[in-house]
Backbone as ProteinMPNN parsed JSONL, in Angstrom:
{"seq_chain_A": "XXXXXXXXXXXXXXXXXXXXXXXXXXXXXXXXXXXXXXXXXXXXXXXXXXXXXXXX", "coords_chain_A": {"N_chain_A": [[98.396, 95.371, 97.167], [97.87, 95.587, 99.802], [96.837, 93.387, 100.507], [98.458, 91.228, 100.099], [100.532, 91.946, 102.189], [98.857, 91.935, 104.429], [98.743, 88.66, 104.801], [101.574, 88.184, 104.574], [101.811, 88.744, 107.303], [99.752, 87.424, 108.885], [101.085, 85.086, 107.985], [103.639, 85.118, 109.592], [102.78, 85.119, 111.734], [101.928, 82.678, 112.436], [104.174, 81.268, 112.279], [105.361, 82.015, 115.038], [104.008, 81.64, 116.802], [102.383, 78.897, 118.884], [99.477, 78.945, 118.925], [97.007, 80.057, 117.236], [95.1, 82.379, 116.119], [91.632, 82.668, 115.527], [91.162, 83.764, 113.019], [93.944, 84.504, 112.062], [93.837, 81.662, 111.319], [92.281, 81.045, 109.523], [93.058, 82.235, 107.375], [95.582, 81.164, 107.12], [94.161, 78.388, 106.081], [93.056, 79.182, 103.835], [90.209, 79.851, 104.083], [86.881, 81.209, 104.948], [86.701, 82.95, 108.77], [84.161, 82.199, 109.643], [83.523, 79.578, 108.672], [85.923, 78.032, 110.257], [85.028, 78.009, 112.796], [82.787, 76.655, 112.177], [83.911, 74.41, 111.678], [85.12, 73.597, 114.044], [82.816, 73.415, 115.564], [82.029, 71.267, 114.586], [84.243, 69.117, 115.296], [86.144, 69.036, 113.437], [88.66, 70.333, 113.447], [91.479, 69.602, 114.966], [92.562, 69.709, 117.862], [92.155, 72.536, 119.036], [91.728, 75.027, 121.606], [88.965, 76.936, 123.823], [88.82, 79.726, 125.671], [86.899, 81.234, 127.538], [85.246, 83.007, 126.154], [86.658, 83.119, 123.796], [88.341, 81.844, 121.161], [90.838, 79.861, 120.3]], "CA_chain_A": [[99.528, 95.397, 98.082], [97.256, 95.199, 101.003], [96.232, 91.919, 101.298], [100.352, 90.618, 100.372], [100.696, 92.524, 103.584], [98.153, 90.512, 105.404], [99.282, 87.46, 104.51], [102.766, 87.88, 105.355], [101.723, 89.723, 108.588], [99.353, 85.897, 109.14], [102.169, 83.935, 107.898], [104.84, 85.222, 110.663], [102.3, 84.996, 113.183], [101.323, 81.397, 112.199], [105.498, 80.337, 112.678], [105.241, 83.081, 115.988], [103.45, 80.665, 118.081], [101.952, 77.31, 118.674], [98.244, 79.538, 118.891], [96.476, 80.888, 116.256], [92.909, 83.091, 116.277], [91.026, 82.061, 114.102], [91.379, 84.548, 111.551], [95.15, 83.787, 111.311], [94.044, 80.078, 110.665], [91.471, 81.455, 108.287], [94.083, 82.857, 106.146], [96.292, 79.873, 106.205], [93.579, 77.552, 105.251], [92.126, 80.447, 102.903], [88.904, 79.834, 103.808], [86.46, 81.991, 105.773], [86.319, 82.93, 109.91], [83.012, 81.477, 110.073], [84.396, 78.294, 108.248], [86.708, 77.869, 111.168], [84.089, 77.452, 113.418], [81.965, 75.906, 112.282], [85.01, 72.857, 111.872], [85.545, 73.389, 115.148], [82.184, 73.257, 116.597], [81.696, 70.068, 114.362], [85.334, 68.953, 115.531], [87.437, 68.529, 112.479], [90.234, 71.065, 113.767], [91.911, 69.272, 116.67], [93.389, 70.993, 119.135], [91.081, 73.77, 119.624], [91.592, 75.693, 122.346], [88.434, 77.829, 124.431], [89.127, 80.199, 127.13], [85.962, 82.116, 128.159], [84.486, 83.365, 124.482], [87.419, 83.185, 122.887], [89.082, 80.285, 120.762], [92.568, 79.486, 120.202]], "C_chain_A": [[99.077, 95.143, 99.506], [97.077, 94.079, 101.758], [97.386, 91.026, 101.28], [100.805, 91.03, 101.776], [100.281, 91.578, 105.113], [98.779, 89.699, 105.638], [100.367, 87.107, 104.671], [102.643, 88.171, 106.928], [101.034, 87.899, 109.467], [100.665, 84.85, 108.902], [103.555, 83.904, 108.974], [104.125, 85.12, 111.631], [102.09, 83.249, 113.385], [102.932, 80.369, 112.985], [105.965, 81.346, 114.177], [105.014, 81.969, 117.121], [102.493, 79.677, 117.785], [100.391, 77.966, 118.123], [98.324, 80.273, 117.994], [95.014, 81.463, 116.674], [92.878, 82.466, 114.923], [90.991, 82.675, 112.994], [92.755, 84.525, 111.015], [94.784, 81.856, 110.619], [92.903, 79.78, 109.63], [92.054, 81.41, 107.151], [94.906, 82.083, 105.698], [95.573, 79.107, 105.614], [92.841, 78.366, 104.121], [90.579, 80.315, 102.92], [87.78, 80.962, 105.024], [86.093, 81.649, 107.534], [85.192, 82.169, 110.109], [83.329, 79.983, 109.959], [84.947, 77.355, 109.118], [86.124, 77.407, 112.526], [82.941, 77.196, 113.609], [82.784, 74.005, 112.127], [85.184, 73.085, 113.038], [84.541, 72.556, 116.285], [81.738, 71.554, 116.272], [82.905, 68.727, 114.384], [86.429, 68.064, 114.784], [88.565, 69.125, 112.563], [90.343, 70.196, 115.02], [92.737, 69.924, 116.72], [92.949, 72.173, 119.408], [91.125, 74.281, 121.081], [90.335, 76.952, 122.972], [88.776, 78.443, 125.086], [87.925, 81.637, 126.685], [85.416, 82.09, 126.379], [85.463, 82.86, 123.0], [88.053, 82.078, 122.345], [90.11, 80.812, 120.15], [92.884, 78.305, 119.423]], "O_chain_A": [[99.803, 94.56, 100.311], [97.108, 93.802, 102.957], [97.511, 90.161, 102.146], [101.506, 90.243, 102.41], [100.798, 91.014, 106.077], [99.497, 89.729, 106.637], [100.581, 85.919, 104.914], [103.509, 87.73, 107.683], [101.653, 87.322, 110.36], [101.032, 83.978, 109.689], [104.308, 82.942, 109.127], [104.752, 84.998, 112.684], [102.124, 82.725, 114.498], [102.956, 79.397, 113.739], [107.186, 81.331, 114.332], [105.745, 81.611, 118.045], [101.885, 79.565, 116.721], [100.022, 77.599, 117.008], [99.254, 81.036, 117.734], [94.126, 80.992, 117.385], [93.519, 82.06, 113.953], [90.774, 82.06, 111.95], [92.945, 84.523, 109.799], [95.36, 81.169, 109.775], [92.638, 78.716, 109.071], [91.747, 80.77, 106.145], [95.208, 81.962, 104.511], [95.979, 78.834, 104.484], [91.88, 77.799, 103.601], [89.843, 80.608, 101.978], [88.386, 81.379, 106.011], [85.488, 80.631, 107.868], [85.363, 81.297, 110.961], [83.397, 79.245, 110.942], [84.712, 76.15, 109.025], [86.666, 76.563, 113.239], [82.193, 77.323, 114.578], [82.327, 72.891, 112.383], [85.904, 72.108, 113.246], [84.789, 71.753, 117.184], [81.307, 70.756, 117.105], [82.738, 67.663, 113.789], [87.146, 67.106, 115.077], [89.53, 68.699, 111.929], [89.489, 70.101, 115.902], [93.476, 70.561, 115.971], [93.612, 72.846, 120.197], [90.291, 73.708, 121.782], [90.676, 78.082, 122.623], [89.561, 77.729, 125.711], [88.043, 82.583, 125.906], [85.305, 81.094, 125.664], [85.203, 82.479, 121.858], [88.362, 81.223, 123.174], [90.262, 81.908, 119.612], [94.055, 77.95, 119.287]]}, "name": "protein", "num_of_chains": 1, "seq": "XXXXXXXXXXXXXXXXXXXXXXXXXXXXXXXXXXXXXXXXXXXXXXXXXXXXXXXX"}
C-alpha cells in the first residue's frame, strides 16, 4: 500500500508543475535517482534545469 501511495503522491506532482526533482522523474521513468543523472550529466534528458546543487 505504500509504494501505491508514492506513486500517486509522484504522479500528481508530475501534472503539479512543469519541474520535477529527480526522484519524481525517477518514478515516472521507473528507473533509479542515480539513473537520472547520470542521463543528465551525459545529456539525454533535455531540459534540465541546475540552480546551485540542485537539479530540476
Amino acid at each position: 500500500m505504500g509504494q501505491e501511495k508514492k506513486e500517486a503522491e509522484i504522479e500528481a506532482a508530475a501534472h503539479a508543475s512543469p519541474l520535477m526533482t529527480p526522484d519524481e522523474l525517477a518514478g515516472l521513468l521507473r528507473c533509479s535517482r542515480r539513473t537520472v543523472y547520470d542521463r543528465v550529466d551525459k545529456g539525454e534528458l533535455p531540459g534540465s534545469l541546475r540552480i546551485g546543487r540542485r537539479l530540476w
